[in-house]
C-alpha positions in Angstrom: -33.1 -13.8 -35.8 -30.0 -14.1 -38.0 -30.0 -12.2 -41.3 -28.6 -14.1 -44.4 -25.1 -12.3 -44.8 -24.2 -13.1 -40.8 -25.7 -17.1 -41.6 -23.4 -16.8 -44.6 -20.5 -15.0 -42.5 -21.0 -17.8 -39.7 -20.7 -20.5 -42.3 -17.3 -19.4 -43.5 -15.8 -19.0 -40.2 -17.1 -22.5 -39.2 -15.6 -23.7 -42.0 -12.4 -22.4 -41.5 -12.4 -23.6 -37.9 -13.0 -27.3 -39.0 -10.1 -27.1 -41.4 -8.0 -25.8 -38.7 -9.1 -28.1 -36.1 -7.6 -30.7 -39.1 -5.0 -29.0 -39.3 -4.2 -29.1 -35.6 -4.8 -32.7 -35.6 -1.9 -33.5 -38.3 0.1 -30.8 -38.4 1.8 -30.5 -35.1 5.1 -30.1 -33.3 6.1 -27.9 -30.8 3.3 -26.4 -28.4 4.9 -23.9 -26.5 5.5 -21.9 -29.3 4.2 -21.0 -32.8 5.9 -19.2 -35.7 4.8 -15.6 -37.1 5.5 -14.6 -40.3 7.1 -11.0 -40.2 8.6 -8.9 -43.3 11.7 -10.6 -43.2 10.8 -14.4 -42.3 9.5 -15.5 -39.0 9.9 -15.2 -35.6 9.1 -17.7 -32.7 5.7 -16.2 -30.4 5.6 -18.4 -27.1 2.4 -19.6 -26.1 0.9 -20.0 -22.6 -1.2 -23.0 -24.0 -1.4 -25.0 -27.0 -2.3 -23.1 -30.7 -6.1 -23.1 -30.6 -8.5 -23.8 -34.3 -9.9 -20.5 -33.5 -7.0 -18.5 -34.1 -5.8 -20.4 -36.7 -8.7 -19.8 -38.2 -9.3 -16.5 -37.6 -5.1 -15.5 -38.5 -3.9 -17.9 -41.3 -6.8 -19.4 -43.3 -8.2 -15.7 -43.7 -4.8 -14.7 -44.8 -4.7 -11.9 -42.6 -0.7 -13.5 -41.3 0.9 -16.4 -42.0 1.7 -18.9 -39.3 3.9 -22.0 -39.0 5.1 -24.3 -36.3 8.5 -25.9 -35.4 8.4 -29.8 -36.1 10.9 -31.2 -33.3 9.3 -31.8 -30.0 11.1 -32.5 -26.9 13.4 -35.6 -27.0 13.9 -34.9 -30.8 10.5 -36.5 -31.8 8.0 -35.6 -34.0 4.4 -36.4 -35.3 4.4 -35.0 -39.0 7.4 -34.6 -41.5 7.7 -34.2 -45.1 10.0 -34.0 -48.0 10.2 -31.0 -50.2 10.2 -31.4 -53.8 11.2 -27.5 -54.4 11.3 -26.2 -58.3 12.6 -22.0 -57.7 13.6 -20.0 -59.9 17.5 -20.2 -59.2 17.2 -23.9 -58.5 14.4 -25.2 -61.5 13.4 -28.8 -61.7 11.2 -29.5 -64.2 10.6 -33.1 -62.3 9.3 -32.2 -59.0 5.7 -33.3 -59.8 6.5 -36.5 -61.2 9.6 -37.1 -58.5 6.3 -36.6 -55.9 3.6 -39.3 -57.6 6.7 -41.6 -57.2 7.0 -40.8 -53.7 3.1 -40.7 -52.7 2.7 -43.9 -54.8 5.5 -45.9 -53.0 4.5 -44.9 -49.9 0.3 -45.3 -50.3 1.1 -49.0 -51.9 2.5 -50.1 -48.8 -0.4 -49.1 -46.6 0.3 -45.6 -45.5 -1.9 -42.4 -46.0 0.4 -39.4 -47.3 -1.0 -36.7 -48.1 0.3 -34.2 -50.9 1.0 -29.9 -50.9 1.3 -27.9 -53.8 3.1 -25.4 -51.2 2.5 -21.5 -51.1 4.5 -21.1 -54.2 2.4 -23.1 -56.4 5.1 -24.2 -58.3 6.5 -27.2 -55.8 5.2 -30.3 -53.5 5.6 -31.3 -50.0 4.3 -35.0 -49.2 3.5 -35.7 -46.1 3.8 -38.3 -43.5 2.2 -38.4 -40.2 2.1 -40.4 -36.9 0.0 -41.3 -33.9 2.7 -41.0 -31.3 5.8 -39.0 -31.8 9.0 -40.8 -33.2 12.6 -40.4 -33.2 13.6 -37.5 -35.9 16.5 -39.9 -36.9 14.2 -42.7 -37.6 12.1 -40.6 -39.5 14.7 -39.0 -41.7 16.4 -42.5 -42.1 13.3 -44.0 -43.6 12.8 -41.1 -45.7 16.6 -41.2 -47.1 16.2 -44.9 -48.0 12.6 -44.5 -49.7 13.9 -41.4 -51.8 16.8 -43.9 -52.8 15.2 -46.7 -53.4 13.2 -44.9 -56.2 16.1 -43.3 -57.8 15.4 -39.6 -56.2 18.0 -38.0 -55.2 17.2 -36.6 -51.7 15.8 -33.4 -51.6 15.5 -31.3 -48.4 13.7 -33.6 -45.6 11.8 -31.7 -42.4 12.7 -31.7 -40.2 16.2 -31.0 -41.3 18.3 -32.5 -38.2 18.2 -36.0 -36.7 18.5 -33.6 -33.2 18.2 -30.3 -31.7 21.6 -28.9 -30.2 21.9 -25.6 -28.0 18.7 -23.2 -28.0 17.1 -23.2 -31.2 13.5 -24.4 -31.5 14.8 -26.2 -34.8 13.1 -25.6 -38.1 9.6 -24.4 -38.8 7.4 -25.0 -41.8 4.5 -23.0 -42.7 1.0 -24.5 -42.0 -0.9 -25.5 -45.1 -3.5 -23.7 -46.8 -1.8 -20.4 -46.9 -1.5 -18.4 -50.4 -1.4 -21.1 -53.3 -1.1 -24.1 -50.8 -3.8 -26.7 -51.2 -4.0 -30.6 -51.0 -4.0 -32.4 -54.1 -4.7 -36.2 -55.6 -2.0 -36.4 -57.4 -3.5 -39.9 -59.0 -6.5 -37.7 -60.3 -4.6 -34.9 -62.2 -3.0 -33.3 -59.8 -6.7 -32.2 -59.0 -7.4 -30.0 -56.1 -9.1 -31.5 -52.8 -11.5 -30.1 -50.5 -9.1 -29.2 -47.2 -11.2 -31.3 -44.9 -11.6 -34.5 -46.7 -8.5 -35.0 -47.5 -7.4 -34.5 -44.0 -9.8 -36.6 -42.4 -8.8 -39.5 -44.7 -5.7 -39.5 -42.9 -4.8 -41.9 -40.6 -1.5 -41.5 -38.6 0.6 -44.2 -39.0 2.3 -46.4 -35.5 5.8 -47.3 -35.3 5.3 -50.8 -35.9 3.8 -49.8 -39.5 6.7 -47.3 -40.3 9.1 -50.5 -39.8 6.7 -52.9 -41.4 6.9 -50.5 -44.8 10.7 -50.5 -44.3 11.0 -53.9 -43.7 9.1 -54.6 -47.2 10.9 -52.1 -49.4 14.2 -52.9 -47.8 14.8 -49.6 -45.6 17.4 -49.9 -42.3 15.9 -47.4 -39.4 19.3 -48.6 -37.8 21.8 -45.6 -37.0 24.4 -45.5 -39.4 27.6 -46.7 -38.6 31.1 -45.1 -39.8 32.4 -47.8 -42.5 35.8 -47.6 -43.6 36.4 -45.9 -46.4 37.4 -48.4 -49.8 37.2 -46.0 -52.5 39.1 -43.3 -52.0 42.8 -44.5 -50.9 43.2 -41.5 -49.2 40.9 -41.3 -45.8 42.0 -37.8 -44.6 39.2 -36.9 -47.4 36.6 -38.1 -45.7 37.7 -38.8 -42.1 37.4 -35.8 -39.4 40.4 -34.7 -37.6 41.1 -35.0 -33.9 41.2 -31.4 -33.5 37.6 -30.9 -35.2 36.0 -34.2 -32.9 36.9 -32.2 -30.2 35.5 -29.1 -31.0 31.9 -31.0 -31.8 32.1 -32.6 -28.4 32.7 -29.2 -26.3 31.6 -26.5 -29.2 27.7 -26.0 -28.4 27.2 -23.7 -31.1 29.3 -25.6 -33.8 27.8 -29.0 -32.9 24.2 -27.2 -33.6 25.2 -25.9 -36.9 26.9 -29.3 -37.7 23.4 -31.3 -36.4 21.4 -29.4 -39.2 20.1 -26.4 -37.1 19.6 -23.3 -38.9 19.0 -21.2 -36.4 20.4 -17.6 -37.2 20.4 -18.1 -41.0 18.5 -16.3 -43.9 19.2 -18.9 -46.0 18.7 -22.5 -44.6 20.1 -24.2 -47.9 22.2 -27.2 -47.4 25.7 -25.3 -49.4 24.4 -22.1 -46.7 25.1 -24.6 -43.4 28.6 -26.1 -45.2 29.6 -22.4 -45.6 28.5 -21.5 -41.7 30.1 -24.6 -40.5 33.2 -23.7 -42.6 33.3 -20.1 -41.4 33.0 -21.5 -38.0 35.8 -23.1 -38.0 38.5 -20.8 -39.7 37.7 -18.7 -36.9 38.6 -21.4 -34.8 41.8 -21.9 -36.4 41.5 -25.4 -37.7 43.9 -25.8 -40.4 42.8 -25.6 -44.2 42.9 -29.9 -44.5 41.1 -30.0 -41.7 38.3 -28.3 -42.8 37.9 -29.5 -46.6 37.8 -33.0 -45.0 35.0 -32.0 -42.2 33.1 -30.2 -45.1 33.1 -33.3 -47.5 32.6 -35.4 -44.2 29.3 -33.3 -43.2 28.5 -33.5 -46.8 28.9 -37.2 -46.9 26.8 -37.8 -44.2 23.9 -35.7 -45.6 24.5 -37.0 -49.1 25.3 -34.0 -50.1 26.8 -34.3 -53.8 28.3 -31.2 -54.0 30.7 -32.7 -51.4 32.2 -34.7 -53.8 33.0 -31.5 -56.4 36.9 -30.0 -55.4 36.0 -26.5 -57.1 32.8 -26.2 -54.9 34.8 -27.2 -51.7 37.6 -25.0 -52.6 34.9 -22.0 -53.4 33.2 -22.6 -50.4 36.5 -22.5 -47.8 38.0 -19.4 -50.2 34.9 -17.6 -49.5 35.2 -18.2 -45.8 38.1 -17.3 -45.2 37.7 -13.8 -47.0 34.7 -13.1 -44.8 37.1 -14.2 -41.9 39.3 -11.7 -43.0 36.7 -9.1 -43.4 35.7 -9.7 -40.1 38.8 -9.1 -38.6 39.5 -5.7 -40.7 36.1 -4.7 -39.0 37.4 -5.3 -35.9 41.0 -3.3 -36.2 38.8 -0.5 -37.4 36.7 -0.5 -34.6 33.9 -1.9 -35.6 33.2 -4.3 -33.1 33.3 -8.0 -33.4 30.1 -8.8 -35.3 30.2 -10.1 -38.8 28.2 -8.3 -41.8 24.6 -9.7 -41.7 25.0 -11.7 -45.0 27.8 -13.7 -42.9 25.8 -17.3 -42.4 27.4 -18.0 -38.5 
């Protein structure tokens, strides 16, 4: 016979187990691999079969360690994605709960079922979007783009973070729910906390032909961009990228990666950390100075990027990469090898 504190014990863990089985119904990506948190970020652990609830469970929702999961699948797909409405210290906005009621409310109006985060920080939202069959990541991220634009947001940092994966990297990760101050919310009640497993199960993954149904009544293109000419600036050099620097995308694995949005290798995956990376990257390849301020306000274009269009922040950013070029090379003429100092973001 059971005695009450092991019926109370077994309740918990139940508990936990049908949050995580939740959890594992929404939140996937990647199954061959899941992502443990470590002192200094997280590192990929492969898996010999899919993550189970049990260990979920039993790891993350006891907050013994923190685990997470890389969102791009094979075929650049996925079946969940978010945007992050971030508020930190360095970077405060003020706005980031009414910015995601906007969000939720568009999107909830028009027949999908988000579902809102106050993430681990307690101090920021991710809403949420998820799918019965996995869809392209550029699809995703273009409907996203034109939903944050059509309500007047400007667009904040969108998981995954690359339409693609190039070279190795298993893309980016983000941290299951549920772990320190994450919870669900009803943000049209308050901002009042949910129970974990109701607000999951009323969830329903939406179908392709829904995703471009809501685009096709708020007035969202899933189409591919195409490259337009360029009518407001007279000069197109600005803008345009070089011969020398299509090249190098086309047969530069590693540059192409970093240019794709993978953050592979960084300690900081911020949008101006990439831009320096990429413009590292290519002083070392020797692209001349134009060259690169056009491919950086080019990338930063493309991502709507604003800071693109600032000439002290372009001129910062290539000044600054070319002293840690320089760096690098003292290093080596001293002998000390060809690796750049670990705050380098290559």
């Amino acid at each position: 016979m059971r005695n009450l504190p092991n019926a109370k014990g077994g309740d918990k863990l139940s508990s936990r187990l049908r949050q995580d089985e939740q959890l594992l119904r929404l939140f996937r990506g990647r199954e061959e691999h899941v992502a443990i948190a470590t002192g200094n970020g997280f590192r990929p652990e492969a898996l010999a079969a899919p993550l189970t609830p049990a260990r979920l469970a039993a790891e993350h929702l006891t907050g013994d360690r923190c685990l997470g999961f890389y969102l791009m699948r094979p075929g650049n797909k996925v079946l969940c994605s978010c945007v992050d409405f971030d508020n930190k210290p360095d970077r405060p906005d003020p706005a980031w709960k009414r910015k995601a009621e906007k969000t939720y409310h568009l999107l909830a109006k028009h027949g999908l079922t988000p579902l809102v985060e106050v993430s681990q920080s307690g101090s920021a939202a991710h809403v949420w979007i998820f799918f019965s069959k996995p869809l392209s990541a550029r699809l995703v991220r273009a409907f996203w783009r034109g939903v944050l634009t059509i309500l007047g947001i400007p667009v904040p940092e969108i998981y995954p973070r690359q339409d693609r994966l190039s070279g190795k990297g298993l893309g980016n990760l983000v941290r299951y729910p549920l772990w320190s101050k994450s919870c669900f919310v009803d943000v049209a009640d308050g901002w009042k906390k949910l129970p974990p497993i109701k607000a999951m199960a009323a969830v329903t993954p939406a179908s392709l032909k829904l995703l471009k149904r809501v685009a096709g009544k708020i007035g969202v293109s899933l189409a591919p961009p195409t490259r337009q000419a360029n009518t407001t600036n007279p000069t197109p050099t600005t803008l345009t990228l070089s011969a020398r620097v299509k090249e190098l995308l086309e047969h530069d694995e590693r540059l192409a990666a970093r240019w794709g949005g993978d953050t592979d290798g960084l300690n900081d995956t911020s949008r101006s950390a990439v831009v320096m990376s990429l413009a590292c990257m290519l002083v070392r390849r020797y692209v001349p100075t134009p060259e690169i301020e056009a491919a950086i306000r080019h990338w930063c274009s493309e991502q709507r990027y604003d800071k693109g269009d600032r000439e002290d922040w372009v001129k910062r950013t290539l000044d600054k990469a070319y002293a840690l070029a320089a760096a690098d090379l003292d290093q080596r003429h001293n002998g000390g090898g060809g690796s750049l100092p670990k705050s380098t973001p290559a």
